[in-house]
N, C-alpha and C positions, 0 to 999 in steps of 0.2 A: 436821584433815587435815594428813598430813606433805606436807613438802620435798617428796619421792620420789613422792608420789601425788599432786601438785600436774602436778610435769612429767610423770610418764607420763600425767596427766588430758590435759595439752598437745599431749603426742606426738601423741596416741590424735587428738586432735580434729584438729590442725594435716593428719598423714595420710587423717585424713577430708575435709577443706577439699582438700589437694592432689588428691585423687583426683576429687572432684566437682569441681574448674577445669578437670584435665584431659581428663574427661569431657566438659564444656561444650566446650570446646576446640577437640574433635573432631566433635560435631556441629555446631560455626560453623563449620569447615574444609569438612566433609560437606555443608551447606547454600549454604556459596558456591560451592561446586561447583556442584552442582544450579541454583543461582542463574546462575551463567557459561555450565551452558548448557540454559539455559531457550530457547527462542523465541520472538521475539515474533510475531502474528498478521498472517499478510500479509492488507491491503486489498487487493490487486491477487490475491491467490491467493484471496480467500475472499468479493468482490464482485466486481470486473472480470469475470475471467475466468468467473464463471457467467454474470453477466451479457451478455459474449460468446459464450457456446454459445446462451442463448436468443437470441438476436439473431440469433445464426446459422441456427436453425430456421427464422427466416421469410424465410432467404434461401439454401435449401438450394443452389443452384449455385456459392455462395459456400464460401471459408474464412478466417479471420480469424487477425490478426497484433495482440499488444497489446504497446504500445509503450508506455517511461517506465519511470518519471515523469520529466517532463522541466523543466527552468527551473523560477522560484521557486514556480510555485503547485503543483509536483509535478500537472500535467497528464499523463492520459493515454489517448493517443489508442486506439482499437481500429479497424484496419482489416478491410472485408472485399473479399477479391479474387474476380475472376473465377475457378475453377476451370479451363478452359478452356487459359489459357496457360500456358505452359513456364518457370516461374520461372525454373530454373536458367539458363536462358538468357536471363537479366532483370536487370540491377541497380536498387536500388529507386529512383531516381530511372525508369527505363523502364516501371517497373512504375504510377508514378505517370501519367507522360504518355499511356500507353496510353488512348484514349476511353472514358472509363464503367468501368474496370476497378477502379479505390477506391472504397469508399462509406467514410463514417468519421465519428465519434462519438469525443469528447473527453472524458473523465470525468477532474471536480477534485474532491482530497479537502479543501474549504473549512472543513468544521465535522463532520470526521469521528469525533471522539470523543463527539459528539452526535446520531450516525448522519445528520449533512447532508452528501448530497454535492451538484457540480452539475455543471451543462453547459454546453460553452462555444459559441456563439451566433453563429458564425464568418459567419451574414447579417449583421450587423449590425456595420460598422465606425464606431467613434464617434471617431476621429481625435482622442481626448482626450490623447493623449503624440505626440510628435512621433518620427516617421520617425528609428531609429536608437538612441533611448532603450534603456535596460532594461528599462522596463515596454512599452515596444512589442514590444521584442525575446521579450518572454514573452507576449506574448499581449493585455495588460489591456487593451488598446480592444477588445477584440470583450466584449460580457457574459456575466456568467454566470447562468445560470438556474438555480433549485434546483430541485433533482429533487423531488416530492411523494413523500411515503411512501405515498401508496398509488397509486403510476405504474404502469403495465401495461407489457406489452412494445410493444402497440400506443403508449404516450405517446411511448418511446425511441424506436421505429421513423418514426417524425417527425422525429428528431432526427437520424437518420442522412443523411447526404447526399453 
């Protein structure tokens, strides 16, 4: 083999290598795309909130607000109001004090990538953190209960209060 067929063997190859990098190149540019904007799957869009239309079926005078997530354990709560009154003429603090007009149910994502969630148990104040703390401030004296996988709308409807 000559000189001359040595390097155009090189050429040939080298242009072959550049074309296939910049090929790759372009589909890892293309794929981080794609990747940037992927979405990820909302809990609160794709549990909560069905879970709030059923909840809301067995309290059709009602309609519900989901709220959160909120403080560290991304709690969040789902209200349901009175139908009856005149929001707009309510700020949510008036909307709370109204007699009987909230009912509400708190769903924590505790072991959610293992499909556990739970419920937060707000009878039950265990006065385990002191008045003021951050884990009071979030919630963590009251327990959580884990939701069963196979709970009915009757289990949560218990839970509501």
């Amino acid at each position: 083999m000559s000189y001359e067929e040595i390097i155009k063997h090189y050429i040939k190859k080298s242009k072959r290598e550049e074309t296939r990098r910049n090929n790759l190149k372009k589909q890892v540019e293309m794929l981080e795309k794609k990747l940037k904007n992927l979405k990820y799957t909302s809990w609160i869009d794709e549990v909560i909130k069905p879970l709030a239309i059923e909840l809301n079926k067995q309290m059709p005078n009602r309609h519900f607000d989901i709220l959160g997530p909120f403080g560290l354990s991304a709690e969040v709560p789902i209200h349901f109001y009175k139908n009856s009154l005149d929001e707009k003429k309510l700020n949510t603090s008036q909307l709370f004090a109204k007699r009987g007009n909230c009912k509400s149910i708190t769903i924590l994502p505790n072991d959610l990538e293992h499909g556990r969630l739970f419920i937060r148990d707000f009878s039950k104040n265990t006065k385990r953190y002191a008045e003021g703390t951050i884990a009071e401030m979030n919630g963590y004296n009251y327990p959580e209960v884990e939701i069963p996988q196979n709970a009915t709308i009757e289990w949560f409807m218990k839970w509501v209060r």
